[in-house]
PDB file of N, H, CA, C and O in Angstrom:
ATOM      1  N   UNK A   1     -79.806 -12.970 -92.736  1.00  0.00           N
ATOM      2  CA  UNK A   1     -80.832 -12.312 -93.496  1.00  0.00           C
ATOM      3  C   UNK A   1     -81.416 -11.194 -92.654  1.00  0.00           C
ATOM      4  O   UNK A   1     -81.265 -11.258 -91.434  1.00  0.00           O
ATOM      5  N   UNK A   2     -82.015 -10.263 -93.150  1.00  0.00           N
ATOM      6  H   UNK A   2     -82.138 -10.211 -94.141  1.00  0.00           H
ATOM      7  CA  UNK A   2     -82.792  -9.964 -94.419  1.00  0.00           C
ATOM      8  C   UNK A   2     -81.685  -9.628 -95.655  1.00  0.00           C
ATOM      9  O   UNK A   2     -81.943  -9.723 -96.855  1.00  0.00           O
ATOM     10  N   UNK A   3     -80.302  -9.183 -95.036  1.00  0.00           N
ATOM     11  H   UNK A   3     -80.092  -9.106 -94.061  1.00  0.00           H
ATOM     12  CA  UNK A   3     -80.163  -8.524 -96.483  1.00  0.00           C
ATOM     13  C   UNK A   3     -78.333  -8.854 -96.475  1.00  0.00           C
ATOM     14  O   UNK A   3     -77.616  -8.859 -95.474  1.00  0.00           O
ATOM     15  N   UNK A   4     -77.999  -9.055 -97.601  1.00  0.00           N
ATOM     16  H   UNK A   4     -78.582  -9.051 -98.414  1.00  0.00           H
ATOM     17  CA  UNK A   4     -76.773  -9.170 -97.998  1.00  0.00           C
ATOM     18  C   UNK A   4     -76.087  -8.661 -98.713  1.00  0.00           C
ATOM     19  O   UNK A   4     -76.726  -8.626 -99.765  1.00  0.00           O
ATOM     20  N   UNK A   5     -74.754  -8.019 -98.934  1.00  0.00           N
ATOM     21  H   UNK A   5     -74.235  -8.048 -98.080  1.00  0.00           H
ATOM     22  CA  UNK A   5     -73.855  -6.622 -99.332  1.00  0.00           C
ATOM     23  C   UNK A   5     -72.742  -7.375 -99.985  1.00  0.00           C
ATOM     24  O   UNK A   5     -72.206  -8.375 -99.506  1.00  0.00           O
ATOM     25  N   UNK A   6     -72.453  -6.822-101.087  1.00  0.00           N
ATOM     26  H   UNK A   6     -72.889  -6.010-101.476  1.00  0.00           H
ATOM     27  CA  UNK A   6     -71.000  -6.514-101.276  1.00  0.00           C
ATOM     28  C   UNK A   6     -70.981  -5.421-102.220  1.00  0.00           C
ATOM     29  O   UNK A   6     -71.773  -4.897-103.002  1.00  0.00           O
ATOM     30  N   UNK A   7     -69.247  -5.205-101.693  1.00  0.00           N
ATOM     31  H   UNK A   7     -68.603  -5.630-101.057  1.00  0.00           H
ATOM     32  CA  UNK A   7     -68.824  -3.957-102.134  1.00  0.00           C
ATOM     33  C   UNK A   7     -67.695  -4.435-103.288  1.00  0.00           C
ATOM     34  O   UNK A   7     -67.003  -5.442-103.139  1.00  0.00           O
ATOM     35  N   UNK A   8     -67.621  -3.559-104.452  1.00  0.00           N
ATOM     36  H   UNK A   8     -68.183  -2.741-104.573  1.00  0.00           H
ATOM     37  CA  UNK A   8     -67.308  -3.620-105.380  1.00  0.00           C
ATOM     38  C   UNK A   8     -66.041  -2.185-105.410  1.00  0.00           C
ATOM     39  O   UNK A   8     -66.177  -1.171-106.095  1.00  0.00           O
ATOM     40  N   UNK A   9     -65.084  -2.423-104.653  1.00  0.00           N
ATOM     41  H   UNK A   9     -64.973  -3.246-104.096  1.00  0.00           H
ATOM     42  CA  UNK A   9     -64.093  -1.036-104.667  1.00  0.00           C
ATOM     43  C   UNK A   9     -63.544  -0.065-105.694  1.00  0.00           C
ATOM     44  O   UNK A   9     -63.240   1.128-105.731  1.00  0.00           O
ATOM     45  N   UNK A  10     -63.555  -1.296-106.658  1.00  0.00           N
ATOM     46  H   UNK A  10     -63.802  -2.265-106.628  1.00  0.00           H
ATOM     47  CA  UNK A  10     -62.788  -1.099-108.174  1.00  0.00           C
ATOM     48  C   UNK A  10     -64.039   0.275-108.631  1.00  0.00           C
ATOM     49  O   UNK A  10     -63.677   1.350-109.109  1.00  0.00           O
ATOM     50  N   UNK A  11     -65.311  -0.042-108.385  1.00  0.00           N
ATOM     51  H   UNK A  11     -65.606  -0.915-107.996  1.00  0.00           H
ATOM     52  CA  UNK A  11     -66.597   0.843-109.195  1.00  0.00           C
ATOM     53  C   UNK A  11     -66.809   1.735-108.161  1.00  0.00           C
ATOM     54  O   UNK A  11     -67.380   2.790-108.437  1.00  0.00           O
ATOM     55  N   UNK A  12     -66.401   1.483-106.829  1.00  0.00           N
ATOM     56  H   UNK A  12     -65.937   0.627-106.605  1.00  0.00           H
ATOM     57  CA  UNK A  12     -67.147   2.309-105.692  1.00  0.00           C
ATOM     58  C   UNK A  12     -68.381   2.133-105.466  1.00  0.00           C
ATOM     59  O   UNK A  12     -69.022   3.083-105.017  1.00  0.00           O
ATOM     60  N   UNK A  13     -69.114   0.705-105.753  1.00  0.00           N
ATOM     61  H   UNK A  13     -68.593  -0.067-106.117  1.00  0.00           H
ATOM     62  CA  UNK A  13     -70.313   0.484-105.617  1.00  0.00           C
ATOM     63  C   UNK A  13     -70.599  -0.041-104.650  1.00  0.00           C
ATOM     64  O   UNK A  13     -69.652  -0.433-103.967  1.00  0.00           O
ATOM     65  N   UNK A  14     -71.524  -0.208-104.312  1.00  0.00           N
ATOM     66  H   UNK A  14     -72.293   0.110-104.866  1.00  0.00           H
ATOM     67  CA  UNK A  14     -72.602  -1.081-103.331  1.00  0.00           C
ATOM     68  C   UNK A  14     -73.441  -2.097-104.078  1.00  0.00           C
ATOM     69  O   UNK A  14     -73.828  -1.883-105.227  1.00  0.00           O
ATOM     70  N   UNK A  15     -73.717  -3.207-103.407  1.00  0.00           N
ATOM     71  H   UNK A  15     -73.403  -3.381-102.474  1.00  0.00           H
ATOM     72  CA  UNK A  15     -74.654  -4.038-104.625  1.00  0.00           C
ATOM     73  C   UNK A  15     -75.524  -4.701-103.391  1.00  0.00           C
ATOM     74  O   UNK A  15     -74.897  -5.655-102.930  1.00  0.00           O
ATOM     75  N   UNK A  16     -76.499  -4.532-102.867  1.00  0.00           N
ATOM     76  H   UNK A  16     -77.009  -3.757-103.241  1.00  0.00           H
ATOM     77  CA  UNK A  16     -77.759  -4.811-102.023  1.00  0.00           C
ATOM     78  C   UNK A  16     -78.893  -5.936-102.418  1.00  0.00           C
ATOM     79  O   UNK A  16     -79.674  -5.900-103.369  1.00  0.00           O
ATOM     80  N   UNK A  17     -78.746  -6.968-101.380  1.00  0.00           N
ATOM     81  H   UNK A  17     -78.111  -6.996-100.608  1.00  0.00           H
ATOM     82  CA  UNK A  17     -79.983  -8.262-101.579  1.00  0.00           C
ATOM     83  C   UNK A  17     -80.661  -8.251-100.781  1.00  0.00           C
ATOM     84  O   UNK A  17     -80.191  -7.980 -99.676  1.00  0.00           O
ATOM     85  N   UNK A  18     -82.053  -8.522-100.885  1.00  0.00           N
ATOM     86  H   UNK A  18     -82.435  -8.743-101.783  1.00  0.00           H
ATOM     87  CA  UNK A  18     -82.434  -8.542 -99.504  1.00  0.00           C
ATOM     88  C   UNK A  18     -83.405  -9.774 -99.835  1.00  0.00           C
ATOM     89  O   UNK A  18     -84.150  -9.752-100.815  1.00  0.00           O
ATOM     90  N   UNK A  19     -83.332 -10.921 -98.881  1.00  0.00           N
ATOM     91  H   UNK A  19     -82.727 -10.938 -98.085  1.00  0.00           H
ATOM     92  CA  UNK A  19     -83.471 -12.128 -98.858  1.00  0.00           C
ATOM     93  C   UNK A  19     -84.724 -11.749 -98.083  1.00  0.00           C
ATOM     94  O   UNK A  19     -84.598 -11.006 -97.109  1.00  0.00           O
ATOM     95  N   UNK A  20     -86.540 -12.432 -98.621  1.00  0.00           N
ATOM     96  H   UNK A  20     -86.642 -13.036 -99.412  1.00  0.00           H
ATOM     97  CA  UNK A  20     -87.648 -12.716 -97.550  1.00  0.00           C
ATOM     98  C   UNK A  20     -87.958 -13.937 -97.213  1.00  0.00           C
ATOM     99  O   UNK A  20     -87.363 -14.833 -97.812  1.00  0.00           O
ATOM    100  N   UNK A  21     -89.013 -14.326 -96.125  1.00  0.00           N
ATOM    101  H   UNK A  21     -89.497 -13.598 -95.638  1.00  0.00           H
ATOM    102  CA  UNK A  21     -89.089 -15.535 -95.755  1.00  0.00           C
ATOM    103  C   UNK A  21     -90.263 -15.592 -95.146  1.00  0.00           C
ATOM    104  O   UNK A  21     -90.767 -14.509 -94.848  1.00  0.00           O
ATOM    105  N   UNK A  22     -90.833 -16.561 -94.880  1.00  0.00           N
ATOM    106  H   UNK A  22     -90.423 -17.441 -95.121  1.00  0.00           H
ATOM    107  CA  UNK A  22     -92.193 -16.846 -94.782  1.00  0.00           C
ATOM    108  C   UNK A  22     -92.176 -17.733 -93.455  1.00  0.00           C
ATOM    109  O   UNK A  22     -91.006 -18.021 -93.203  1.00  0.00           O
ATOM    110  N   UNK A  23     -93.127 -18.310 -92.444  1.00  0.00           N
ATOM    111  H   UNK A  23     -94.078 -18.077 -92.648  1.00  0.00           H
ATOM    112  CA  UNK A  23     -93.317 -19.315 -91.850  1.00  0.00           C
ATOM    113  C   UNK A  23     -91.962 -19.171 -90.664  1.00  0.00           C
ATOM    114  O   UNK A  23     -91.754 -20.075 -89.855  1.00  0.00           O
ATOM    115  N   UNK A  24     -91.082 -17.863 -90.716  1.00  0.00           N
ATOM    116  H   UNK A  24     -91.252 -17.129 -91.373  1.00  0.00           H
ATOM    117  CA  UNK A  24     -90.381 -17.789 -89.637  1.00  0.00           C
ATOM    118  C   UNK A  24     -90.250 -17.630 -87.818  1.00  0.00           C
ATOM    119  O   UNK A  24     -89.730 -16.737 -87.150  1.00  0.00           O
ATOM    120  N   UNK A  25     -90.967 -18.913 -87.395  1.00  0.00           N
ATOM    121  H   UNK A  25     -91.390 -19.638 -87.938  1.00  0.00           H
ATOM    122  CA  UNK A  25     -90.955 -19.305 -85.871  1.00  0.00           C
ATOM    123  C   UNK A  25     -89.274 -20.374 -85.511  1.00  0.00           C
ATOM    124  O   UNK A  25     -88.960 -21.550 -85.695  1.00  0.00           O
ATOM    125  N   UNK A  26     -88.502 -19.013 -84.868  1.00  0.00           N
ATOM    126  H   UNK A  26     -88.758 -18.058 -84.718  1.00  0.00           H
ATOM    127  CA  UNK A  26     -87.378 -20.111 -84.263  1.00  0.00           C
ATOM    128  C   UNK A  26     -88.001 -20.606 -83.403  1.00  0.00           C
ATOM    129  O   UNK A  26     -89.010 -20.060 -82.958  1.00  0.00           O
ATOM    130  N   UNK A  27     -87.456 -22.006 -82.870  1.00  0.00           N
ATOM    131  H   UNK A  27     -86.636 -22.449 -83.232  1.00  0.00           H
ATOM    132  CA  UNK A  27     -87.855 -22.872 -81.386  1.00  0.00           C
ATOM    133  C   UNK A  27     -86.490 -22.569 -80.563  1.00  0.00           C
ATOM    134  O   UNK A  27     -85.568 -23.154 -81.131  1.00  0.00           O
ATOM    135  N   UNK A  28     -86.027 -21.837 -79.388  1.00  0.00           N
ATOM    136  H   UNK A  28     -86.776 -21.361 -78.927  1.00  0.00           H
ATOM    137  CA  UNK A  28     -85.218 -22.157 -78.730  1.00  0.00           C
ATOM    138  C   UNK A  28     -84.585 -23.748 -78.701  1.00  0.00           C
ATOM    139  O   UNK A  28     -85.129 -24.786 -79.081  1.00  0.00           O
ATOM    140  N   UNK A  29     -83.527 -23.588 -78.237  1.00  0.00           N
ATOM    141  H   UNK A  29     -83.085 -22.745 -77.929  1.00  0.00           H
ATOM    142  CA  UNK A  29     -82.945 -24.876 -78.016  1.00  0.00           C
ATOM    143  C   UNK A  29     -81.649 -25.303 -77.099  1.00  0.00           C
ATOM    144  O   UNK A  29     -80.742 -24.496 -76.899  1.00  0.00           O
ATOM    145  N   UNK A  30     -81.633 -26.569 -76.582  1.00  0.00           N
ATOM    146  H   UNK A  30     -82.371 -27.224 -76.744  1.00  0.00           H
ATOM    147  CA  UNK A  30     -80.050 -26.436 -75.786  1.00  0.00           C
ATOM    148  C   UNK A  30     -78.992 -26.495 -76.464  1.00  0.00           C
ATOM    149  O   UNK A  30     -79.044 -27.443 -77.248  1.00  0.00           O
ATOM    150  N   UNK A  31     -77.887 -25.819 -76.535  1.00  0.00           N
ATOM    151  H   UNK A  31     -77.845 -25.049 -75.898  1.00  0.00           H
ATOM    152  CA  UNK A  31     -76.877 -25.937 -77.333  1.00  0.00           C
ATOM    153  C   UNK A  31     -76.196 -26.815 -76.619  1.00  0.00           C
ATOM    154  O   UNK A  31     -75.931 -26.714 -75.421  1.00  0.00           O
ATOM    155  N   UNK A  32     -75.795 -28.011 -77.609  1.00  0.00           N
ATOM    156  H   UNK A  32     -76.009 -28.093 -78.582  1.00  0.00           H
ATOM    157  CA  UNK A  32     -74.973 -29.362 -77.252  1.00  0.00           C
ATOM    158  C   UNK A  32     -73.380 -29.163 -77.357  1.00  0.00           C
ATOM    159  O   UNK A  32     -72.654 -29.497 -76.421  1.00  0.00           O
ATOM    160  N   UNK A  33     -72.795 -28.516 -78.726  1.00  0.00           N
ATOM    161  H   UNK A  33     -73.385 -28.244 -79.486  1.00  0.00           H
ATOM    162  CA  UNK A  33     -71.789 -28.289 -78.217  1.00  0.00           C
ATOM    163  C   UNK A  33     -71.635 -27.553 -79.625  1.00  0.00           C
ATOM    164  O   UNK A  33     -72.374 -27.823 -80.572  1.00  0.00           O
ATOM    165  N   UNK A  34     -70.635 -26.619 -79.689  1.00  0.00           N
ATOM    166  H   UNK A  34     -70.034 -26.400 -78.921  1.00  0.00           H
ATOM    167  CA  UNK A  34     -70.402 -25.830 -80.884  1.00  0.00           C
ATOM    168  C   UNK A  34     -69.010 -25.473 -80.966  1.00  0.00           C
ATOM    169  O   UNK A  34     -68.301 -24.975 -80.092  1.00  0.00           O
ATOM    170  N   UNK A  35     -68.646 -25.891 -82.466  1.00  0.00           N
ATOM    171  H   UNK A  35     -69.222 -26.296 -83.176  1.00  0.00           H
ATOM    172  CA  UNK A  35     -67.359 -25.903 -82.953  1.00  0.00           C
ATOM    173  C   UNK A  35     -67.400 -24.655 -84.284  1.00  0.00           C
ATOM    174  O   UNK A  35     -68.006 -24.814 -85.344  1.00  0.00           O
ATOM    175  N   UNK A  36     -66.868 -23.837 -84.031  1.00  0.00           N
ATOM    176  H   UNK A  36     -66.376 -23.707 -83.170  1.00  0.00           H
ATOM    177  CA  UNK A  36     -66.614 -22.706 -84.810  1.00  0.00           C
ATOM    178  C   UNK A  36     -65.051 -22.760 -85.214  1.00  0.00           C
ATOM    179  O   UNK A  36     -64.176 -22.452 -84.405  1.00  0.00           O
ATOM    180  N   UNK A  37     -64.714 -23.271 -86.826  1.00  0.00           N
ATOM    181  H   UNK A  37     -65.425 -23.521 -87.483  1.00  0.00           H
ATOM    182  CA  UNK A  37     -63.390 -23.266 -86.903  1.00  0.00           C
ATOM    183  C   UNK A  37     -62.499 -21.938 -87.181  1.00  0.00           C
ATOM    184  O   UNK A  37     -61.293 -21.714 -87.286  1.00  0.00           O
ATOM    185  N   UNK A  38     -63.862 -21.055 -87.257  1.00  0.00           N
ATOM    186  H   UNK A  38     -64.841 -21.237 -87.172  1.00  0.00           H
ATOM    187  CA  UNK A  38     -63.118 -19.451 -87.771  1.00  0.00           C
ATOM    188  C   UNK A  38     -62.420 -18.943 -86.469  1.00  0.00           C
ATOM    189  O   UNK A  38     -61.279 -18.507 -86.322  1.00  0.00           O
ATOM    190  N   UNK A  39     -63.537 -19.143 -85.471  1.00  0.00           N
ATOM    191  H   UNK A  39     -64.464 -19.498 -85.591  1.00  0.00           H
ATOM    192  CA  UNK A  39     -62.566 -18.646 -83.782  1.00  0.00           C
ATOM    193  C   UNK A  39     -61.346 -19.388 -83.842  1.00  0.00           C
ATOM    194  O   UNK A  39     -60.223 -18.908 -83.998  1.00  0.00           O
ATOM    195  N   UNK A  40     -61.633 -20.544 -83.714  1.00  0.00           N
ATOM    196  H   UNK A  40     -62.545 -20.935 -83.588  1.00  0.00           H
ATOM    197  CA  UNK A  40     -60.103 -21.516 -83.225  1.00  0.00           C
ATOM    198  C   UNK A  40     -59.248 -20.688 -84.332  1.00  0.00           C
ATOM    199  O   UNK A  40     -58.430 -19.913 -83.835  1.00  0.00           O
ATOM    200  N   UNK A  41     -59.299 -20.721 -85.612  1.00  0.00           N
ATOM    201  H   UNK A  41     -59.963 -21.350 -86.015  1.00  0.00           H
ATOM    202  CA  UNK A  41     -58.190 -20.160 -86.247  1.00  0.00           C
ATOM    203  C   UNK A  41     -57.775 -18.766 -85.883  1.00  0.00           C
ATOM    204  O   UNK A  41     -56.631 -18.312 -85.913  1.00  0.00           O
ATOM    205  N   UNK A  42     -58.807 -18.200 -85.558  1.00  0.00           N
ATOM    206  H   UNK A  42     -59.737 -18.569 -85.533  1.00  0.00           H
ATOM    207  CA  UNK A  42     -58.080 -16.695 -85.012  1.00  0.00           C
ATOM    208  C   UNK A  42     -57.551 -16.653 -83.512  1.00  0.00           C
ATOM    209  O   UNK A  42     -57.139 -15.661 -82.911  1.00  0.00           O
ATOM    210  N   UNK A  43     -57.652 -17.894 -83.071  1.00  0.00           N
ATOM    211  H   UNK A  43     -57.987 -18.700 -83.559  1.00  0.00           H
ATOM    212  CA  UNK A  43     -56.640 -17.949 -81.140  1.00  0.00           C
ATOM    213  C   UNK A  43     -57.754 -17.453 -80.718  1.00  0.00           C
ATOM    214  O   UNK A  43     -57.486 -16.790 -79.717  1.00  0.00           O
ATOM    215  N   UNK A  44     -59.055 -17.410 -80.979  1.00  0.00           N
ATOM    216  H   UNK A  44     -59.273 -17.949 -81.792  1.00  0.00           H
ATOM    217  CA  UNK A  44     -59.677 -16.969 -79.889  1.00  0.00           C
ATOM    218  C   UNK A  44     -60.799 -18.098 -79.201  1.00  0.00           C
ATOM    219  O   UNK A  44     -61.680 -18.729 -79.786  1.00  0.00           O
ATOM    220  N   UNK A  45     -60.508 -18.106 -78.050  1.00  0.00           N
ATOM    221  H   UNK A  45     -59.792 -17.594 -77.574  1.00  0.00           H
ATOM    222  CA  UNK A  45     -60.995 -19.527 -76.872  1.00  0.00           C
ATOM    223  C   UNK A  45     -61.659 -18.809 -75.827  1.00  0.00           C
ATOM    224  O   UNK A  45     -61.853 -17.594 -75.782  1.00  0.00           O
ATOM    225  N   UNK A  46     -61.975 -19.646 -75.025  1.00  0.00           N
ATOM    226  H   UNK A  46     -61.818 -20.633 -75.061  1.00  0.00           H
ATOM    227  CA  UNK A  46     -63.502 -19.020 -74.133  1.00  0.00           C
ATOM    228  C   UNK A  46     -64.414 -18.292 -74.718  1.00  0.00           C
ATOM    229  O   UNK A  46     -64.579 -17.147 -74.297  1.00  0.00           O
ATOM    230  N   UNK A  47     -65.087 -18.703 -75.645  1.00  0.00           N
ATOM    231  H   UNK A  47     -64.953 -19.633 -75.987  1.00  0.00           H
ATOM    232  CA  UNK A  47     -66.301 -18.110 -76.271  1.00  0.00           C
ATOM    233  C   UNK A  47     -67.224 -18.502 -75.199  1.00  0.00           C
ATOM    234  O   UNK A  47     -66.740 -19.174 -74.288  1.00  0.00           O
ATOM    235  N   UNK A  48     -69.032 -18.061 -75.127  1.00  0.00           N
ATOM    236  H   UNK A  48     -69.425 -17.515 -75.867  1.00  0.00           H
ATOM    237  CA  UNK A  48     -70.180 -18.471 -74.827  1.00  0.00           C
ATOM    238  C   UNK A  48     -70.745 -18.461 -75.751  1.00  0.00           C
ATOM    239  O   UNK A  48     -70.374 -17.625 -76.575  1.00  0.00           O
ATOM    240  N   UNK A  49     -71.788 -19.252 -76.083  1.00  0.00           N
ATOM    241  H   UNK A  49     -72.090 -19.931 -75.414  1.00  0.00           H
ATOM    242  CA  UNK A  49     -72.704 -19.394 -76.479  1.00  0.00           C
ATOM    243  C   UNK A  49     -73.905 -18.511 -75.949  1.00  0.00           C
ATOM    244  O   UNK A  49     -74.143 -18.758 -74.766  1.00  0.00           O
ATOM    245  N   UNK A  50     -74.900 -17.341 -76.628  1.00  0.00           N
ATOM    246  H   UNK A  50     -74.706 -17.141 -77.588  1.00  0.00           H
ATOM    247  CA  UNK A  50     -75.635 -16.444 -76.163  1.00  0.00           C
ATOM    248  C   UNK A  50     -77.033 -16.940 -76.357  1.00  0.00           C
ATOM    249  O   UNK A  50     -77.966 -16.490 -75.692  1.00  0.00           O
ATOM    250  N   UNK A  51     -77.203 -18.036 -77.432  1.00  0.00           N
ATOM    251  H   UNK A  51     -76.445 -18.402 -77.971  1.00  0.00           H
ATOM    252  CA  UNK A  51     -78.662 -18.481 -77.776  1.00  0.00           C
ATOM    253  C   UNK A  51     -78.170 -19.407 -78.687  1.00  0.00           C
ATOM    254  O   UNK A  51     -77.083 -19.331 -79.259  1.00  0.00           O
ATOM    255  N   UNK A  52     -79.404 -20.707 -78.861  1.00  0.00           N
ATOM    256  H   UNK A  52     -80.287 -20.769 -78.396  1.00  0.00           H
ATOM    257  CA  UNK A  52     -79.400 -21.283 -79.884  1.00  0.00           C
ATOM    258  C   UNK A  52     -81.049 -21.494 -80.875  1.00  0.00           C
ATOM    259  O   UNK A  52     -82.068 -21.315 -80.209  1.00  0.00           O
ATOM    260  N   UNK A  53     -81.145 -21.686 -81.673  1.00  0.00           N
ATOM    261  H   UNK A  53     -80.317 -21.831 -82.215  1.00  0.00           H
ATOM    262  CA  UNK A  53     -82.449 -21.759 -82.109  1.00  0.00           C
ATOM    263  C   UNK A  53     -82.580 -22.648 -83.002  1.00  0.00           C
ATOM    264  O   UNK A  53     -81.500 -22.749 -83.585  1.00  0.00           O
ATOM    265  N   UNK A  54     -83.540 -23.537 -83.530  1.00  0.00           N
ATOM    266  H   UNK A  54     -84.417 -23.455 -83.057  1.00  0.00           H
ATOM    267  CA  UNK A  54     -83.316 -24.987 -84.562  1.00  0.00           C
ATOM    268  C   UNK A  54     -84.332 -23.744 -85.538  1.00  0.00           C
ATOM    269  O   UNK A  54     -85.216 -23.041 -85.049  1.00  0.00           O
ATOM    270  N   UNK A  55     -83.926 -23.748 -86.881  1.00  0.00           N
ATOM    271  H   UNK A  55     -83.207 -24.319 -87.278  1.00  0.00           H
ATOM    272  CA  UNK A  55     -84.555 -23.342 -87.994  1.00  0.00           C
ATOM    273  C   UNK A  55     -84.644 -24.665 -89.012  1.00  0.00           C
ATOM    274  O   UNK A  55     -83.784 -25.414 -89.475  1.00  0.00           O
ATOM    275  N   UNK A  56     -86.208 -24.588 -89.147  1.00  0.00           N
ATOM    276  H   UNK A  56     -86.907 -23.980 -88.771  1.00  0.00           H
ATOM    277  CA  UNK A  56     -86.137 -26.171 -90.466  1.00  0.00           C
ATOM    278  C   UNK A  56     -87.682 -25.565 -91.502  1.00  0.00           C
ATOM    279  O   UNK A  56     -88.845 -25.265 -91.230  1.00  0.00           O
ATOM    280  N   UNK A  57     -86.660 -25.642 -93.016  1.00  0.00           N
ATOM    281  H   UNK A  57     -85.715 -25.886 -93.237  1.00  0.00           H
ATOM    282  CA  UNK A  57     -87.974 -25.950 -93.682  1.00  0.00           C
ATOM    283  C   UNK A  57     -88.640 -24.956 -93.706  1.00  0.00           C
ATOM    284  O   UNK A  57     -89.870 -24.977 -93.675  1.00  0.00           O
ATOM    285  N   UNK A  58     -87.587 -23.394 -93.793  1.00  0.00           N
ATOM    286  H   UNK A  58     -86.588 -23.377 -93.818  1.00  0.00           H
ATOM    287  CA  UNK A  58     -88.408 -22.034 -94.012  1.00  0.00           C
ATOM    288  C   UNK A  58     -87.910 -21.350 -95.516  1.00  0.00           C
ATOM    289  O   UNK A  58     -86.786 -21.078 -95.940  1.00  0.00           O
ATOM    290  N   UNK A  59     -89.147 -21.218 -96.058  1.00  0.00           N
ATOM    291  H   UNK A  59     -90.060 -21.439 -95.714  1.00  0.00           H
ATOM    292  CA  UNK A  59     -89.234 -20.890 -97.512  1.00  0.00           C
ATOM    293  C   UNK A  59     -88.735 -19.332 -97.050  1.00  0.00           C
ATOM    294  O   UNK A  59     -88.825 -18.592 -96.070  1.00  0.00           O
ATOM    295  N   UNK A  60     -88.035 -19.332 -98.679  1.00  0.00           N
ATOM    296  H   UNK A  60     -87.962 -19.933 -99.475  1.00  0.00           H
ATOM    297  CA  UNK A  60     -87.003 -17.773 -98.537  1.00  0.00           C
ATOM    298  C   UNK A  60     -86.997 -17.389-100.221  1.00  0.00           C
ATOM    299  O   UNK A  60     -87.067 -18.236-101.112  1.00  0.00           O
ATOM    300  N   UNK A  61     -86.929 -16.376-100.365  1.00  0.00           N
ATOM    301  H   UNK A  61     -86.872 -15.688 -99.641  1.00  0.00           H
ATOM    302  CA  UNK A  61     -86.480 -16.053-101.954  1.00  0.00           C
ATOM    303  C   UNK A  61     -85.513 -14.762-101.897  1.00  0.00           C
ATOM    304  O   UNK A  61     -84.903 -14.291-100.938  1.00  0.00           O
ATOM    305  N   UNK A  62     -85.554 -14.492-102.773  1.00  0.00           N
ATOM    306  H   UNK A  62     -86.050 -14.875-103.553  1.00  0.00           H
ATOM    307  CA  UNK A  62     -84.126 -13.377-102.951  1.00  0.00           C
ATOM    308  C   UNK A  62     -84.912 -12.283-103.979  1.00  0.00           C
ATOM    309  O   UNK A  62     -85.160 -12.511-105.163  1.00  0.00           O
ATOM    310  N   UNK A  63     -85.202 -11.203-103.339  1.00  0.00           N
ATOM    311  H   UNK A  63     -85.001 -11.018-102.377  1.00  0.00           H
ATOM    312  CA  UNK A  63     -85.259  -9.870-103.952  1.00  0.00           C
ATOM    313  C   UNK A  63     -84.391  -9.308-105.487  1.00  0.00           C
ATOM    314  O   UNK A  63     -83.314  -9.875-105.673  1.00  0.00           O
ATOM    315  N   UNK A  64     -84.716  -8.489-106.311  1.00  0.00           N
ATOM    316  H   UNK A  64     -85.591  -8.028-106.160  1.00  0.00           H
ATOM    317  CA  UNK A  64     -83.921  -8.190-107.323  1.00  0.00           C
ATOM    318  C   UNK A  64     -82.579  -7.339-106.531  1.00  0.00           C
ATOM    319  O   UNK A  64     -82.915  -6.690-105.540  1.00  0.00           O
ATOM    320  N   UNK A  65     -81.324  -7.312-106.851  1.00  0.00           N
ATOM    321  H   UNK A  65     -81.051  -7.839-107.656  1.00  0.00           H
ATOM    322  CA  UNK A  65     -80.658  -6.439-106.373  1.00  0.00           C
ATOM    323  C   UNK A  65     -80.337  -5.588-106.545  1.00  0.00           C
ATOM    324  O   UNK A  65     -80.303  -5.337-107.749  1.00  0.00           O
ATOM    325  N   UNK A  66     -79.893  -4.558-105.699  1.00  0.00           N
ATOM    326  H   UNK A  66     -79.921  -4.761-104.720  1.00  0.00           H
ATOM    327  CA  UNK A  66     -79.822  -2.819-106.042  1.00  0.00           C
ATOM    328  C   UNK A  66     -78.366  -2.169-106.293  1.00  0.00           C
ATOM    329  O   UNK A  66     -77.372  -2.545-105.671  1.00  0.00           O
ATOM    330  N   UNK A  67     -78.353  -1.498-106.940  1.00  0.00           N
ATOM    331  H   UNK A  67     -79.159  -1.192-107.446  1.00  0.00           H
ATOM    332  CA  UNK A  67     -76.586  -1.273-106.866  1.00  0.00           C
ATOM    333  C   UNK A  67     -76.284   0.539-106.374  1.00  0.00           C
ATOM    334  O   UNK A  67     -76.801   1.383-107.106  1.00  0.00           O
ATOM    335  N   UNK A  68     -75.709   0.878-105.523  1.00  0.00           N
ATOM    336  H   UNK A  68     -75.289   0.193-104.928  1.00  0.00           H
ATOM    337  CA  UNK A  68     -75.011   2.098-105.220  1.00  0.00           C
ATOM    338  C   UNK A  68     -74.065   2.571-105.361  1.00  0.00           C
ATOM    339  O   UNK A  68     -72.983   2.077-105.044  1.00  0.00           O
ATOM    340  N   UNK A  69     -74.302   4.044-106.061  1.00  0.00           N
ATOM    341  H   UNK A  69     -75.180   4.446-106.319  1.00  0.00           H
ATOM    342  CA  UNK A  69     -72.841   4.287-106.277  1.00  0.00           C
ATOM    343  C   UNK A  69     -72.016   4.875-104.223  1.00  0.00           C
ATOM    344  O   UNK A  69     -72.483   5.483-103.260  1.00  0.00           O
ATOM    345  N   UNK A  70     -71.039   4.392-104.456  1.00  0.00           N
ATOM    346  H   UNK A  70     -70.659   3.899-105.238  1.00  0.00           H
ATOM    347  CA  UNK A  70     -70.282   4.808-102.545  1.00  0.00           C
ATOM    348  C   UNK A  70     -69.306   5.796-103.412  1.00  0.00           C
ATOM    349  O   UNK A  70     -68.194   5.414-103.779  1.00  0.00           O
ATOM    350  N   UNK A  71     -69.808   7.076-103.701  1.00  0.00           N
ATOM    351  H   UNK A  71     -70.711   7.386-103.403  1.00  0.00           H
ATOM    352  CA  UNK A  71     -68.159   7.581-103.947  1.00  0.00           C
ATOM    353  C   UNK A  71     -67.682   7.681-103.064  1.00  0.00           C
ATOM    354  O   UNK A  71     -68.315   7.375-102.053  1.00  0.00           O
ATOM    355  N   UNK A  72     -65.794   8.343-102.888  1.00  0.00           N
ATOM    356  H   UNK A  72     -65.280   8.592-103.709  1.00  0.00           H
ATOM    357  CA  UNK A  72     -64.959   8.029-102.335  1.00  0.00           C
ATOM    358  C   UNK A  72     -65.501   9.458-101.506  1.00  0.00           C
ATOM    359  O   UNK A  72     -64.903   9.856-100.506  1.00  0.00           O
TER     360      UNK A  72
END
C-alpha cells in the first residue's frame, strides 16, 4: 500500500487504487525464519532479510478507482 495498478494493454489504460489506513505503528521484530516460495522458484538463494515488522489489526479501506488513458 498506499496504492495498487493494473494495466489494461488491450485499452492502453491505467486503472489506480489507492488503499488508506489508520492506527499504522509497525513494531520491529526478529525475523525467525522466512520462506519465500517465489525466490526458491526463480533459483534464487542467499537472500537477507533487510527488516521485519509484526502488523496486527490495522483498519484500511480502498479509495474509488481512477482510470488512465497510457497511449502508446
Amino acid at each position: 500500500m498506499p496504492f495498487s495498478f493494473s494495466y489494461d494493454a488491450a485499452a492502453s489504460r491505467v486503472i489506480s487504487i489507492e488503499g488508506v489506513r489508520t492506527g499504522w505503528k509497525p513494531r520491529p521484530m526478529k525475523e525467525l525464519k522466512a520462506d519465500v516460495p517465489f525466490f526458491t522458484k526463480l533459483g534464487i538463494s542467499n537472500l537477507q532479510i533487510a527488516n521485519a515488522f509484526l502488523l496486527e489489526e490495522i483498519p484500511y479501506w480502498w479509495k474509488k478507482g481512477e482510470v488512465e488513458s497510457w497511449p502508446h
